[in-house]
C-alpha positions in Angstrom: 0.0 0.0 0.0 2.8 2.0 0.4 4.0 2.1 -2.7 0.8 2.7 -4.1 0.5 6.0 -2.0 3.7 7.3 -2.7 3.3 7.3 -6.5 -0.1 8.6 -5.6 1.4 11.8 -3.8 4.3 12.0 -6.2 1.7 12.7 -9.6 -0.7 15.0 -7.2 2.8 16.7 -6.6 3.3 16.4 -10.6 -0.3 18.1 -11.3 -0.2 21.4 -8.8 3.0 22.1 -10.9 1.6 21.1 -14.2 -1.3 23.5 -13.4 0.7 26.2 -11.3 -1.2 25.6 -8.3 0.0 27.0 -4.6 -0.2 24.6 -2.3 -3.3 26.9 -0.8 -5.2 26.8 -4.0 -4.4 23.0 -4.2 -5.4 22.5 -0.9 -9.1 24.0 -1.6 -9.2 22.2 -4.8 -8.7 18.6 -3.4 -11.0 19.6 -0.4 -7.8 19.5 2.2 -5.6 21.4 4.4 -2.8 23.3 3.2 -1.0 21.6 5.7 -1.9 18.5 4.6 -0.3 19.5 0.8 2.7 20.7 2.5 3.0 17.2 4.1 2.8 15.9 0.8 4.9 17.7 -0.7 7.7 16.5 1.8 6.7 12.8 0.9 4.8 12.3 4.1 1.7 11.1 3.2 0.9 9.0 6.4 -2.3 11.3 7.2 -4.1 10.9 4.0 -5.6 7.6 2.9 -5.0 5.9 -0.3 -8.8 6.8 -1.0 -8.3 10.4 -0.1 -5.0 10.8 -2.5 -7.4 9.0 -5.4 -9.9 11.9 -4.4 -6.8 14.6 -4.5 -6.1 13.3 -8.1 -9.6 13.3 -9.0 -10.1 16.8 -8.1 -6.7 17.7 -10.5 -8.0 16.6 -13.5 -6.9 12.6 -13.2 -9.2 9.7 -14.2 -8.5 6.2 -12.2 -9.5 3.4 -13.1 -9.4 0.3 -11.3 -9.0 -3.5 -12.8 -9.2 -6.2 -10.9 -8.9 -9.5 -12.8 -8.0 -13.4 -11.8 -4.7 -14.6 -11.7 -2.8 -17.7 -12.2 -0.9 -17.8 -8.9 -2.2 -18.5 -5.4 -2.3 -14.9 -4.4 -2.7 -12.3 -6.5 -0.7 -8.7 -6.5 -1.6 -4.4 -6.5 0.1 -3.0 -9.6 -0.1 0.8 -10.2 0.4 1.3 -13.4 0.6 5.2 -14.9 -0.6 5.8 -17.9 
């Protein structure tokens, strides 16, 4: 899950630059604090669920789409895949 919330943070990071956001104006676009963007922005995304960062993207022009599909092993594995 980690992993999966870090490359979360980093393309939130990736679209308040692409669309010259401060972190304020980010923050009331993805309906959190400003602090909480500045936590983000440092890599610590411990306060915000992986739910809430797929809201965050959401809310900065990201679609997500989720597959979920058998597999041929005996436990199956999260892949994040960026498009």
């Amino acid at each position: 899950m980690w992993e999966s919330n870090a490359m979360l943070t980093l393309l939130a990071g990736k679209a308040m630059r692409r669309l010259g956001l401060t972190q304020q104006e980010a923050a009331k676009r993805m309906g959190i604090t400003q602090p909480k963007v500045s936590d983000m922005m440092r890599g610590d995304f411990s306060n915000l669920s992986e739910r809430k960062l797929m809201d965050c993207l959401n809310r900065l022009g990201y679609d997500i789409e989720i597959k979920v599909k058998p597999t041929s092993e005996p436990v199956g594995h999260l892949m994040l895949a960026v498009a």
